[in-house]
N, C-alpha and C positions, 0 to 999 in steps of 0.2 A: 376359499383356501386361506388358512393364519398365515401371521407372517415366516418368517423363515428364522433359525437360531439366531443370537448376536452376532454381531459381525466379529472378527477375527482382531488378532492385536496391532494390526495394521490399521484399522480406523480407527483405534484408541491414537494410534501413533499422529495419523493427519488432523486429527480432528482437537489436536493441542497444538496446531499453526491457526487456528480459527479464531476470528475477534469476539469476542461477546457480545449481548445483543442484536443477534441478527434477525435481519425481517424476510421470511420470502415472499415474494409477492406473483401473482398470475391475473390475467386481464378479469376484472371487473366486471358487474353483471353475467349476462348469458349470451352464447355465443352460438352464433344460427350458422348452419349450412345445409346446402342439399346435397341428396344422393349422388354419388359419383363426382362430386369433387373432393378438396386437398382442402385438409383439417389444419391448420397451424397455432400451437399455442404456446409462447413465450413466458420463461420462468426466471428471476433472476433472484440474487440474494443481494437487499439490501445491507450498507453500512459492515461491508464485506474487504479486508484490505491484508487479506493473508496472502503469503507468496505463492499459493498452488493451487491447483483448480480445484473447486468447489465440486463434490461429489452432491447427486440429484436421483432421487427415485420418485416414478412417478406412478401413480395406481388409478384404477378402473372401476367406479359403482354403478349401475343401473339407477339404483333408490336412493342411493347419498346415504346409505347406510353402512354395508357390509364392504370392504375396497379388494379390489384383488390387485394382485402385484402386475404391474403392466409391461414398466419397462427401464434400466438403472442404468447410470454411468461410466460404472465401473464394476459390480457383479454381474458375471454372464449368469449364472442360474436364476438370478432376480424374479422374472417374466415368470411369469403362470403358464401352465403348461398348453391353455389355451390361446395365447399369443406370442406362444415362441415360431410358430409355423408364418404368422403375416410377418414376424421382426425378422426371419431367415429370405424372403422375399420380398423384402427392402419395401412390404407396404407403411409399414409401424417404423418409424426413425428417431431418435434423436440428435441432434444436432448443437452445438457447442459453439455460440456465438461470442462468449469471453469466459475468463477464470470465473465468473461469479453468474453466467447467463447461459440457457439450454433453449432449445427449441422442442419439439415436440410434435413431429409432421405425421400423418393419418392418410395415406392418400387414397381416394375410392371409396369416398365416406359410404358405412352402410349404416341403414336403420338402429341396427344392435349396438353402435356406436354413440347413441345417446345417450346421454345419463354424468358422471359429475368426476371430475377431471380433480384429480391430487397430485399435487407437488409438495415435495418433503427434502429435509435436507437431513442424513443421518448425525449423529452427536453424541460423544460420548461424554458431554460435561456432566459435573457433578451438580450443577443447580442451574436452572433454566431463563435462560435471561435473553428474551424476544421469541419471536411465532420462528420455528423450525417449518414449518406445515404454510399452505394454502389451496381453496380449491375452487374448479369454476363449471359451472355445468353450459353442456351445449347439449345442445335441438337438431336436429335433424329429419328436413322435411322433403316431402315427396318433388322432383323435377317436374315442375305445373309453368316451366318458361316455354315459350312458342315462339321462336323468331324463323324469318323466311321472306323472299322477295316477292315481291306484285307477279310475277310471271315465273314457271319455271320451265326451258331451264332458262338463265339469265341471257337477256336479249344483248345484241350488239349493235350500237349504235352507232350511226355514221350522220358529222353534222360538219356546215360550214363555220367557220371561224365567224361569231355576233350571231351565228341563232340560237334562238331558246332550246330548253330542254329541260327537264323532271324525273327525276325517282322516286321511286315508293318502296318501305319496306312495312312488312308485317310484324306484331309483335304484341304477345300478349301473356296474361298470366293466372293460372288458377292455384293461389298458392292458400290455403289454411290459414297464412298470417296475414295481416295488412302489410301489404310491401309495396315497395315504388319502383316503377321503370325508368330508366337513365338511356340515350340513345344516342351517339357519335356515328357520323358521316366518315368515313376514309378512303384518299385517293391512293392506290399504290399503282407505283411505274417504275418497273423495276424493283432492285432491292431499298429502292427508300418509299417511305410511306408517311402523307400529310392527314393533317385531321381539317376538316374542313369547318365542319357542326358540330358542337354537340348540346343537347339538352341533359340537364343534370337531373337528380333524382328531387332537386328540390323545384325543378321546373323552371329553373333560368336556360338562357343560349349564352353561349360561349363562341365565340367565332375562330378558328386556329389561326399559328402562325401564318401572314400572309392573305388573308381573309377577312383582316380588320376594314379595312376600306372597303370593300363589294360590298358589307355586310351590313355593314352601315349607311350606305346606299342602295340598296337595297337590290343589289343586281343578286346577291348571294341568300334567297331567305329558307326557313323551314316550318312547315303546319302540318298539324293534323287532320285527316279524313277518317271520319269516323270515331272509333275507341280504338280499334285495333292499327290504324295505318297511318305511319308517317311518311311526311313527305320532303323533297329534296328539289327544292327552282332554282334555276340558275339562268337568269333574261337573256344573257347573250355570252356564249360559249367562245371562250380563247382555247388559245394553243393547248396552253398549258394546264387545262381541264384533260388532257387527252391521258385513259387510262383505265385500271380498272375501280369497281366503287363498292364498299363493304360498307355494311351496314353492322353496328357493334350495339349489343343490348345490354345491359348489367341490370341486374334484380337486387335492391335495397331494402332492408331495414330497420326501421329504429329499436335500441334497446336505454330505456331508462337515459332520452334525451343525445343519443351518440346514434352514427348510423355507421353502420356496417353491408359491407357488399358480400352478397350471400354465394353468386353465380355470375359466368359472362359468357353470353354467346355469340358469336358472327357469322353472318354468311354473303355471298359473294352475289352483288344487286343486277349490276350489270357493267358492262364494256364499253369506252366512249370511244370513236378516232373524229380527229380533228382533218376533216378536206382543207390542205392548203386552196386559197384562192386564189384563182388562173389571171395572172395581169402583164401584161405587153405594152409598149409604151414604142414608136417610129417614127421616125424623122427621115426628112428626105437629107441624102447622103451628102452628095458633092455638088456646090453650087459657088459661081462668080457673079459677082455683083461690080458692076463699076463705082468708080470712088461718087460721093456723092448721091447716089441713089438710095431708093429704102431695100433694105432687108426686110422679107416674108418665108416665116418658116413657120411648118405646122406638126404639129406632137397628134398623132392620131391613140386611142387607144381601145384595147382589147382585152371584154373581162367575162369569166362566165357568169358574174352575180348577176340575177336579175332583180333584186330586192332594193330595197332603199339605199343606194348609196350613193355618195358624194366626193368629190373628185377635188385633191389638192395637185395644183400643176405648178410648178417653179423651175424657171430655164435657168442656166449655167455656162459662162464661159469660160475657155481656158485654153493655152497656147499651146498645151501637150494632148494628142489626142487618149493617154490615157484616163484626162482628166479627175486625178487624185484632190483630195481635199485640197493639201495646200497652194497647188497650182490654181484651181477654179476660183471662179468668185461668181456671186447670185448678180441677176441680172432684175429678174422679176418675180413676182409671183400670185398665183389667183389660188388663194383659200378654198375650203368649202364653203362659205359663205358668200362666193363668187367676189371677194371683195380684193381687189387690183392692188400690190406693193411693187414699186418698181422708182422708174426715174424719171425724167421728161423724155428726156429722148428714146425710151423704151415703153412698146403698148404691148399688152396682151388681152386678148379677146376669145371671149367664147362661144365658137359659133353654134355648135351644137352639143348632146352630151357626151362624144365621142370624140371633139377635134377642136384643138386650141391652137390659138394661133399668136405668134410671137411677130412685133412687129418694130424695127431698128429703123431708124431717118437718117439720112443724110451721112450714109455710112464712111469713115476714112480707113487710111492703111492699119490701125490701131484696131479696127472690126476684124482684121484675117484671124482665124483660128477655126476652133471648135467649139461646137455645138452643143446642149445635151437635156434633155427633157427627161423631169425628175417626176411620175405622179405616185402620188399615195392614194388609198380608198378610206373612206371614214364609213361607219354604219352607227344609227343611233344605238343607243344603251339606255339604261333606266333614269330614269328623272331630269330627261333632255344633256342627257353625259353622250360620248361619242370615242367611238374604239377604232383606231387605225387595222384593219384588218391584211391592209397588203399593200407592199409600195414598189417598185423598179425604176431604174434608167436606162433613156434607152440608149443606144450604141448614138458614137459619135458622128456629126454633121460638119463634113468640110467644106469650112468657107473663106475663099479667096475675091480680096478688092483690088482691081485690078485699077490703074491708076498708070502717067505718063511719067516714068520718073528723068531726074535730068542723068544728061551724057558727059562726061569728061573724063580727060585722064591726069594723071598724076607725074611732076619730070621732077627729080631729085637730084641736085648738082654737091658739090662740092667745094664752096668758092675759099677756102683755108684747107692745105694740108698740110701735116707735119713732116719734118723732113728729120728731127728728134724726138726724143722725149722732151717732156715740155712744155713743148710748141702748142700753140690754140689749136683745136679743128673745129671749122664752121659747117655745115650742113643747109642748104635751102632746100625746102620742099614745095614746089608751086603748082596749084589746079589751072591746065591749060584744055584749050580743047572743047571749052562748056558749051553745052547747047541745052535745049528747055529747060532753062533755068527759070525758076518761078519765084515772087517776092518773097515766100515763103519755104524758100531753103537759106541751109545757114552749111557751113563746112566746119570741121573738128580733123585731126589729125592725131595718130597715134605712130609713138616713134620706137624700132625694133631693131635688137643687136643680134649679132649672129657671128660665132666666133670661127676663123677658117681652122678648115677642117679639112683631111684629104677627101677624095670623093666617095672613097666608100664607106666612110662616117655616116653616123647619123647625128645628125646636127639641130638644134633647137632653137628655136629663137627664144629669145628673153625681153621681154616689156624695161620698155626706159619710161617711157611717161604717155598717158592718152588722155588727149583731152572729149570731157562730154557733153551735150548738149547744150548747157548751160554755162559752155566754159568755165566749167571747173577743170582741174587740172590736178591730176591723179597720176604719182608716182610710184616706180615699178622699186623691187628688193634691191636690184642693181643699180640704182641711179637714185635712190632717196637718199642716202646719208650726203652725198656729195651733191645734189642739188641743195640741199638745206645750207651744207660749206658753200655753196657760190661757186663750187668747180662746172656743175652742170646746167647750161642755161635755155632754156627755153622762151620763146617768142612767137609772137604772131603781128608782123608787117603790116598785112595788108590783109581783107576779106579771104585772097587765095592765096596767103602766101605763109608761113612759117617755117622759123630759123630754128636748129638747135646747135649752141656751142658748146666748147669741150675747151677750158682755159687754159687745161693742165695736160695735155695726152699723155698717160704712158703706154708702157708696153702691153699692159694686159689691156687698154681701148683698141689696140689692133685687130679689126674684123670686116666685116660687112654689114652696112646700115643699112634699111629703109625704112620709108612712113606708109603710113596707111591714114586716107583722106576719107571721111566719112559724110556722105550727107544726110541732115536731117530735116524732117519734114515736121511743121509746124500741126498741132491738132483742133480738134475744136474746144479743149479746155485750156487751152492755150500753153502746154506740154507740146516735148521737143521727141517724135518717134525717129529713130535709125532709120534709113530705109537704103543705104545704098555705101559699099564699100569698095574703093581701088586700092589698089597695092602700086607702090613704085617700083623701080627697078633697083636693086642694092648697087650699095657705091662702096667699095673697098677703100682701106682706109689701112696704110702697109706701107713701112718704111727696113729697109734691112737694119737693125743691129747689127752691130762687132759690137763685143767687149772691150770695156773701158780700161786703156793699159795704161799704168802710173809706172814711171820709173824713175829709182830715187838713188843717188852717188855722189857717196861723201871721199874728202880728200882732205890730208891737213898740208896746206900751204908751204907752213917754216916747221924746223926739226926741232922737236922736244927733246932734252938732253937728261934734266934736273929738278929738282922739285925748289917750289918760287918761282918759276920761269911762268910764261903765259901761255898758255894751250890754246890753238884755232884748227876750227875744223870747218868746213862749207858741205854746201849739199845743195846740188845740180838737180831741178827736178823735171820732167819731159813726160808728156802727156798725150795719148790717140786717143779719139772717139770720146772727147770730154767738151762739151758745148760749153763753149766761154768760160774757161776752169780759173777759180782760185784757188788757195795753198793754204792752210794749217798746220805750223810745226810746232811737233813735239820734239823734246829733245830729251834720252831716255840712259840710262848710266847701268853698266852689268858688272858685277866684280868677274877678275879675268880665271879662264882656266886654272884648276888648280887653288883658286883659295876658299874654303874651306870654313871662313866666318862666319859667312850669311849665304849660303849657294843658293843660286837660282831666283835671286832677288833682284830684279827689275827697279831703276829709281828714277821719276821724272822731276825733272830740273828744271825747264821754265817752256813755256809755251807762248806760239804768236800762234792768233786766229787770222779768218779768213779777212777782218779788218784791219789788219798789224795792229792788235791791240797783243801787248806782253805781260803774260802773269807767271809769278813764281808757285813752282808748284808743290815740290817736295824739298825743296831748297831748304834745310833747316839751322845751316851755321850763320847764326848771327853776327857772328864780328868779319864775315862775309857777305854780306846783302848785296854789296856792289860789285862782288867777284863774278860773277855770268851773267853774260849782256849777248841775247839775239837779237838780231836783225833781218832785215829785208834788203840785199845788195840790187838786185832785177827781181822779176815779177816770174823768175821761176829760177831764182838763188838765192842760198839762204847764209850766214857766217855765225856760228858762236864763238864766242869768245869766254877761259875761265881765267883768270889774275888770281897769281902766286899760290901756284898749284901747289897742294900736301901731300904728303905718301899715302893719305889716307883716300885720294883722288884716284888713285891708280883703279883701271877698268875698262873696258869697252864700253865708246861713245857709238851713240847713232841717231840718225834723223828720223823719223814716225811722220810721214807731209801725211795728209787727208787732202783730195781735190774736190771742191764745189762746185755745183752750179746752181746756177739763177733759175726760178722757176718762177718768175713775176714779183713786181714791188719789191720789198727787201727780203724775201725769204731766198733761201740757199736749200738744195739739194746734195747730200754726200754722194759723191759720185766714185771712188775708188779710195783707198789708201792702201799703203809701201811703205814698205824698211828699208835704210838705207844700209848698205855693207857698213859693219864696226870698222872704230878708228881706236887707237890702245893707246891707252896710258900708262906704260910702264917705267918704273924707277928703275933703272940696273943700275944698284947703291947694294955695296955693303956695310947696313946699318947695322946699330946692336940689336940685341934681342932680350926685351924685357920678362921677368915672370913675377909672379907676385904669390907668397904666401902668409897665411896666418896662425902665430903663436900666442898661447895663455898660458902663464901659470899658474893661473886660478881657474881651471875649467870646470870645477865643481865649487859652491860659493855657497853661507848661509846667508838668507833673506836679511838683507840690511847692509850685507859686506860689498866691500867694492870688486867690480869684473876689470880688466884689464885686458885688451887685444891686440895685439900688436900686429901690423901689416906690412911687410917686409918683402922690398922689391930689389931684385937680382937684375946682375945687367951681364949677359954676356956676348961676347965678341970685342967690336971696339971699343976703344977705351975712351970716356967722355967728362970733360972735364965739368964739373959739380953744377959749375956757372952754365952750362950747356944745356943743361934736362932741369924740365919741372913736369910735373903729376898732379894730375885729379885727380881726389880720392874720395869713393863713397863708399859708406858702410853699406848690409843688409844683412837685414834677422828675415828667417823661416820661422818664428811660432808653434812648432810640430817636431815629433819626432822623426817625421820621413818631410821630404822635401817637398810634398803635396800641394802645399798650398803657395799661393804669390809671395815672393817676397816685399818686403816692408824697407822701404827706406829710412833709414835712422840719422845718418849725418855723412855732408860729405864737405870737404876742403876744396877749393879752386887752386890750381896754378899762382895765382897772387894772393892766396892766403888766406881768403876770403872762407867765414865758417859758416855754414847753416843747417841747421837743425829741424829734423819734422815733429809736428806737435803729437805730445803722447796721450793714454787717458790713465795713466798711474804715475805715482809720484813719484820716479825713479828719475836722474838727470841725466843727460849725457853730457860728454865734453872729447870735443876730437881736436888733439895739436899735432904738429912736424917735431919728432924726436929726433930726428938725423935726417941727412940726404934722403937717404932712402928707407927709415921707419916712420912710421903712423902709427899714433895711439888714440885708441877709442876706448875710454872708459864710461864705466853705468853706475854710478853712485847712488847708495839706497838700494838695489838688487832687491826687486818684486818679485811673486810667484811668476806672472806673466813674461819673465823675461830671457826663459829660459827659450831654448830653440839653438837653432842650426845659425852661424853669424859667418859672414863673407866679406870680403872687401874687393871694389872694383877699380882699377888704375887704368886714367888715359895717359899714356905719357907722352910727352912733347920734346920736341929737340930744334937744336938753334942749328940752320943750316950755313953752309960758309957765306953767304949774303947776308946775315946778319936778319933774315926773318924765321919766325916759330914755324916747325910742322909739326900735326898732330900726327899719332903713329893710332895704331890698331890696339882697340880694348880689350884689357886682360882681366881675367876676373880670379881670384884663389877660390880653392878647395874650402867647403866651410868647417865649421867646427861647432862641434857639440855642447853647451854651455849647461850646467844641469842647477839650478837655484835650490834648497833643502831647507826647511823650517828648523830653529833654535827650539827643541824642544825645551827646553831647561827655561826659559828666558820666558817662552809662548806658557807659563803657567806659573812665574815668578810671582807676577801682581794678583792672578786668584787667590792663590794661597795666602800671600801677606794679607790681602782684605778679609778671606775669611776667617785665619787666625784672629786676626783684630773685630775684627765685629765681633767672634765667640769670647774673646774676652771682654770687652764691654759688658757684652749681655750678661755673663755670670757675675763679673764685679755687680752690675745693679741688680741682680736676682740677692745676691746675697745684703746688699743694703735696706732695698727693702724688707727682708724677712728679720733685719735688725730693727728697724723701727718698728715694725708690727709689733716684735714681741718687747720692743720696754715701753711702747705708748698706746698699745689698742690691748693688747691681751695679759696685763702686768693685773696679778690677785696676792694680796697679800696670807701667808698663812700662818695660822697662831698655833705656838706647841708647847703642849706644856710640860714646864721647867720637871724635873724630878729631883725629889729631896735627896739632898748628899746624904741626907742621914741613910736615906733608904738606899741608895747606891753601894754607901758603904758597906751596909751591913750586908749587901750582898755579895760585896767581894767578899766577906770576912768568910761569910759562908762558903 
């Protein structure tokens, strides 16, 4: 059949996305398969890098001559009419492995299928630049493979774990060509499936995962019997043999130096199970032994192999009869080589091949426990190798050393109790009562709190300290940090006797004690075993509390009238439930109801401690330092005294005592403190009443001009003569348009006239004098950008009382004021302008100098003209 019209204006259209020079290519040489398998033949376009899949038709020759149309990518009517019916029954496929790559699957190869296989790529270019085309012929030969098991139908095998076993399968071939057999071994058990063997077509062995070492050893081999029979040894059968066993044949090739697999076939050889091996392992149960004597224990066992095998026995001791790893530990052990690992004082012997015997000397209390016999079975393997086939332990063997231990009991006294806090509590614990006592016991003591509790409580004890065999001495959570302090002390008197004290008791050691006396028994490796524990009887340890009452009562003496006068007040201090108390005063200052300065401000003034030592506290008038003097009048009264009280004193006084006590050498315990009732210092004076504001009439200023503020302070009420009143006055700038930030102290004046100044970081100066009685002028000479802000003035003012001494009164501060600083614009661009006027004339005066030299000294030509005859001139005017 020819081929079919051109194709349509749609593979003009794809086939101008395609690169030039392209190659198709299809597998090389000739390509074999037999009957009734799966054809597969890959076609790609080399040197291919268009964006759209590459269109593929592929045709059909017998003779390699005449092609019929087979099977296309992209035209359905492609196919010849004779293999449109296998392409509808999905025997004939193409398949599409990338834009530039096709497959070409055949499945159910028939005879008529042989002959020469075209791959073409359609092209609508106008001049041909690479191979469009390629083609590959296959063979197709008769099914001449024979595979099949030694027996059918396949046997099933039942073996013990280390005996031998063999398969055979059949496999043979009458093929037309020269071809080679390939043969793999596979174990499947379940859905997973190993390769064991396999021999490849070039006649090597391959061993699978997990068969490298048998195979190599030779436990795993393969040969052949005969031409047609291979075979499958395996010397000594594991577990893990257990299952089913295929035998896989694949029939090879060669073409032109390549081989190719033509066919594979498998079938099912036979069925392995693996007999676990029956092993039992008994010890006699329950047995006592007196101290001293030998332990005899025998491991019997019970197995159904009767073949070669040999017996690993290793016994095991351990204090839990569950006897887990980390509890047990190996005692002894006899190999298969009957060869003995153990210790001195442990034997094991084997008396027959059934019954081993474990054998302990000179047992002590350290020998009680459990028992436990561990045997393994070994069986030989190939080239004197050996396979553990089965192993068990057997149940546990109680064993108790019965020995005379000593008698005593334990008497726990109390020879210190506290009758406070405080106070020492001593503890003795003594072993009375001893009977078979042996060189070879030692005592240890462990000491135990228990806090009272009602009775229906559940109550715990809690570890203070236990000492162990080796007197070492092991403290508990509750008793470490304060034994390490030296509160908690522990001792050991005498062989039977141990002390515990307590230097410091407080209320939470309030409970019930006792010890626990332990004896231990000396070993043969010269280790200290427990063996025997009494309890004492608990010793309560209970004193009632009350709470500790401080009671604190101030009074003042003599009547305060006026300010100068001296102010005393005292305070009575009385004390319950305070062991041996000392005193600590504070003395503590509140402005009175109603004033409104500083509310709720608390001020302390000077303090005595518990050693009459006196410090100042918050005391901060200096031309006062010697104005408040406390004392100690008795040992539980106190006196302050203040000298030439101010109106600025006015407040509620009171006494703050703290009572101590002693709790060993110099350390003090706070034991309570109390406030004493306030005691008032009030003036009932009608003084004046100062205020203080600030005026500028320069509140807006250019940068450089002078600020001016004046701070002007009002007096009203009484009338006070000039000589009577002086003032401190301190300036402050805010920096900001809102009040936000801290004020900044700028200058202030003293009462005596005194000026001082805070250091600035701009050049602007201050200066603050006394304009009158009552104004203050604070000027800023030079006015910076920075000096604008919010400005205030604060005034303490002072008054002469009729005693002829100064009080200070309550500080007043004014309302601030806004200052706004402004640049000279006219001024801030005077000296640009002058410099750059003058430099531009420079510049042009010497522009123009130079271009006068240039032209009479560098570029100066003389030119010659000539004269014209007057005659000729004239006659031209005449004309």
């Amino acid at each position: 059949m020819g081929r079919l019209a051109p194709r349509p204006l749609l593979l003009a259209l794809l086939s101008l996305a395609l690169c030039r020079g392209r190659v198709v290519r299809v597998p090389a040489g000739t390509l074999v398969r037999v009957v009734g398998t799966e054809l597969v033949i890959p076609c790609n376009v080399s040197d291919y890098d268009g964006p759209s899949e590459q269109n593929f038709d592929w045709s059909f020759s017998s003779s390699g001559s005449s092609f019929v149309e087979l099977a296309s990518t992209w035209e359905v009517g492609f196919p010849a009419q004779l293999y449109r019916e296998r392409l509808q029954r999905g025997e004939i496929q193409l398949r599409r492995t990338a834009n530039d790559a096709v497959e070409l699957h055949i499945k159910n190869v028939q005879p008529s299928d042989q002959g020469h296989y075209k791959c073409s790529t359609p092209s609508t270019d106008a001049t041909v630049q690479g191979n469009y085309e390629d083609t590959v012929q296959v063979k197709v030969l008769a099914d001449a493979l024979h595979v099949g098991p030694s027996a059918r139908p396949p046997p099933s095998l039942s073996l013990r774990e280390g005996e031998p076993f063999e398969l055979r399968c059949v496999a043979s071939t009458a093929s037309a060509l020269h071809t080679h057999l390939a043969l793999l071994w596979e174990l499947h058990r379940g859905p997973s499936r190993r390769n064991i063997l396999t021999l490849t077509h070039e006649g090597r062995f391959h061993p699978g995962p997990g068969y490298e070492q048998r195979y190599h050893s030779g436990d795993v081999r393969f040969d052949t019997v005969g031409s047609d029979s291979y075979r499958l040894l395996v010397s000594r059968a594991l577990s893990a043999d257990q299952g089913n066993y295929r035998c896989v044949v694949s029939e090879w090739i060669a073409d032109q130096g390549n081989w190719q697999e033509i066919q594979e076939k498998a079938v099912e050889v036979a069925t392995l199970v693996i007999q676990p091996t029956v092993l039992r392992a008994a010890v006699a149960r329950n047995l006592s032994v007196p101290e001293g004597k030998d332990l005899d224990l025998s491991c019997n066992i019970t197995t159904d192999r009767v073949d070669e095998v040999r017996a690993e026995v290793t016994w095991f001791f351990s204090r839990t009869p569950d006897g887990s790893s980390p509890a047990r530990h190996m005692l002894a052990r006899l190999d298969r080589d009957s060869l003995v690992h153990g210790s001195p004082h442990v034997a094991l012997s084997h008396v027959d091949a059934r019954s081993y015997h474990l054998l302990v000397r000179d047992v002590g209390k350290e020998n009680s426990g459990y028992y436990f016999c561990h045997v393994a079975l070994w069986v030989p393997g190939h080239n004197r190798s050996w396979h553990k086939v089965a192993e068990t332990m057997s149940a546990p063997a109680s064993v108790g050393v019965t020995w005379l231990e000593p008698d005593y009991q334990v008497y726990l006294n109390a020879s210190k109790v506290p009758g406070f806090s405080d106070e020492p509590t001593e503890l003795e614990c003594r072993v009375v009562d001893l009977k078979n006592a042996e060189a070879n016991i030692r005592f240890t003591v462990s000491w135990y709190y228990r806090m009272n509790r009602r009775s229906d409580d559940v109550v715990t004890s809690e570890l203070l300290a236990v000492m162990d065999g080796d007197w070492t001495l092991r403290y508990g959570e509750r008793s470490k940090q304060r034994a390490q302090d030296g509160d908690f002390i522990f001792s050991k008197e005498h062989a039977d006797t141990f002390n515990f004290r307590i230097q410091r008791t407080t209320e939470e050691d309030r409970g019930n004690y006792y010890c626990v006396v332990s004896a231990w028994t000396k070993q043969r490796n010269n280790s200290w075993a427990k063996s025997k524990d009494i309890f004492s009887k608990p010793v309560n340890i209970f004193w009632v509390s009350e709470d500790s009452v401080l009671v604190v009562k101030a009074r003042q003496p003599k009547p305060f009238f006026a300010a100068g006068n001296t102010f005393e007040m005292t305070c009575k201090v009385s004390a319950k439930n305070i062991k041996s108390p000392r005193y600590s005063v504070l003395i503590t200052a509140e402005k009175p109801v109603g004033d409104l300065s500083s509310p709720n401000e608390t001020k302390y003034i000077i303090s005595l401690d518990q050693d009459s030592v006196v410090k100042l506290e918050n005391w901060t008038d200096a031309s006062r330092v010697d104005g408040v003097v406390l004392e100690k009048v008795q040992e539980d009264e106190f006196r302050y005294r203040m000298y030439q009280t101010q109106v600025s004193d006015a407040g509620l006084y009171r006494c703050m005592v703290t009572a101590w006590s002693p709790v060993g050498g110099s350390l003090w315990r706070e034991a309570a403190t109390s406030l004493s009732n306030p005691i008032e210092i009030d003036f009932q004076t009608s003084g004046p009443i100062f205020n203080a504001s600030v005026h500028s009439d320069t509140p807006s200023v250019i940068r450089g001009d002078l600020i001016k503020l004046f701070c002007i302070i009002t007096v009203e009420g009484a009338v006070l003569d000039p000589d009577d009143m002086a003032f401190d006055v301190s300036w402050f700038a805010v920096h900001s348009f809102g009040l936000d930030k801290a004020p900044v102290l700028l200058s202030s004046l003293d009462r005596k006239g005194i000026v001082t100044t805070a250091r600035r970081d701009w050049k602007s100066d201050l200066s603050l004098e006394r304009v009158s009685v009552l104004e203050f002028l604070l000027q800023v000479h030079g006015s910076e950008d920075q000096d604008f802000g919010n400005y205030y003035c604060s005034v303490t003012p002072w008054v002469k009382s009729p005693t002829g001494s100064w009080q200070r009164e309550a500080e007043i501060h004014s309302k601030p004021i806004f200052i706004t600083v402004k640049m000279d614009v006219l001024n801030a661009f005077k000296y640009p302008l002058l410099i750059g006027v003058g430099l531009s004339t420079v510049i042009g005066l010497l522009s123009c100098l130079i271009g006068y030299c240039s032209s009479h000294w560098c570029c100066k030509k003389e030119v010659q003209e000539t004269r014209r005859e007057r005659r000729r001139l004239m006659s031209m005017e005449m004309d």
